[in-house]
C-alpha positions in Angstrom: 0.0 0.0 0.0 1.1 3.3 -1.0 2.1 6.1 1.5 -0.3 9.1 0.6 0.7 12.0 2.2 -1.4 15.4 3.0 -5.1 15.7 4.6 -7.3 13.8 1.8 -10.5 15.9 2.8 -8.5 18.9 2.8 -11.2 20.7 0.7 -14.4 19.3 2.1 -13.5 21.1 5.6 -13.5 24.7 4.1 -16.3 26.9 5.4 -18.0 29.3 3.1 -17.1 32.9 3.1 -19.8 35.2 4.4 -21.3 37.6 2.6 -20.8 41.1 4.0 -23.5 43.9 3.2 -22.5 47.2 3.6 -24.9 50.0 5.7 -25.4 51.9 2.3 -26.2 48.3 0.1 -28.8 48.2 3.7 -29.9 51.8 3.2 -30.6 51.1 -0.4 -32.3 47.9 -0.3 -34.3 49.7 2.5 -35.4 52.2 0.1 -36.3 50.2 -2.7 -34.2 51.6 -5.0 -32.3 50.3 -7.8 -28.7 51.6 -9.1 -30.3 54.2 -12.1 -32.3 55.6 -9.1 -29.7 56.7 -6.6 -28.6 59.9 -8.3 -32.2 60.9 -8.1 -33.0 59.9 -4.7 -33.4 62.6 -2.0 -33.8 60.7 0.9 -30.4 58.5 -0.2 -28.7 61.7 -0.8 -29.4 62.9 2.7 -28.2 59.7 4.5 -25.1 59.8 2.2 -24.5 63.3 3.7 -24.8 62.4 7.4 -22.8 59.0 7.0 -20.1 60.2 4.6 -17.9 60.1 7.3 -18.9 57.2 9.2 -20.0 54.5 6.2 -18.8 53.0 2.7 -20.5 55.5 0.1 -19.5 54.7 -3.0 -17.2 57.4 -4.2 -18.9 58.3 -8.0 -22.0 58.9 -6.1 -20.2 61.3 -3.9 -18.8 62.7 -6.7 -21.5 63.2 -8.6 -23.5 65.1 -5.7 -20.1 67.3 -4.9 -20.1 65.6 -1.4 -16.2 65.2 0.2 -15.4 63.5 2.5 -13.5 64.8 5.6 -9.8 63.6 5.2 -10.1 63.9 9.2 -12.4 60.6 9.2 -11.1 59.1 6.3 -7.7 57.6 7.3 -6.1 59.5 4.6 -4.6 62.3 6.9 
């Protein structure tokens, strides 16, 4: 009988990755809105603003609104 070396169920044991959701993907789901519809959503707009600094907003959005981003809060300073 051959010697076989290594864990045979090596792969069987791997867990699966969970999926993270951001708070804006919760905000938008929340909402109801779909990705053509953020730009023209008010309510979105206004969370963005008051969680720039504290939550993942993407950064075209941001950009397209003129909405920056304190460097103060953003790890960048």
């Amino acid at each position: 009988m051959a010697n076989r070396r290594g864990n045979p169920n090596w792969f069987s044991s791997l867990q699966p990755i969970p999926i993270l959701v951001t708070e804006f993907e919760l905000q938008v789901e929340k909402l109801g809105l779909t990705r053509e519809e953020y730009v023209t959503s008010s309510q979105l707009r206004r969370w963005c603003y008051h969680n720039r600094n504290r939550c993942y907003v993407p950064e075209w959005l941001l950009d397209e609104w003129g909405i920056e981003v304190d460097a103060l809060f953003s790890g960048v300073a």
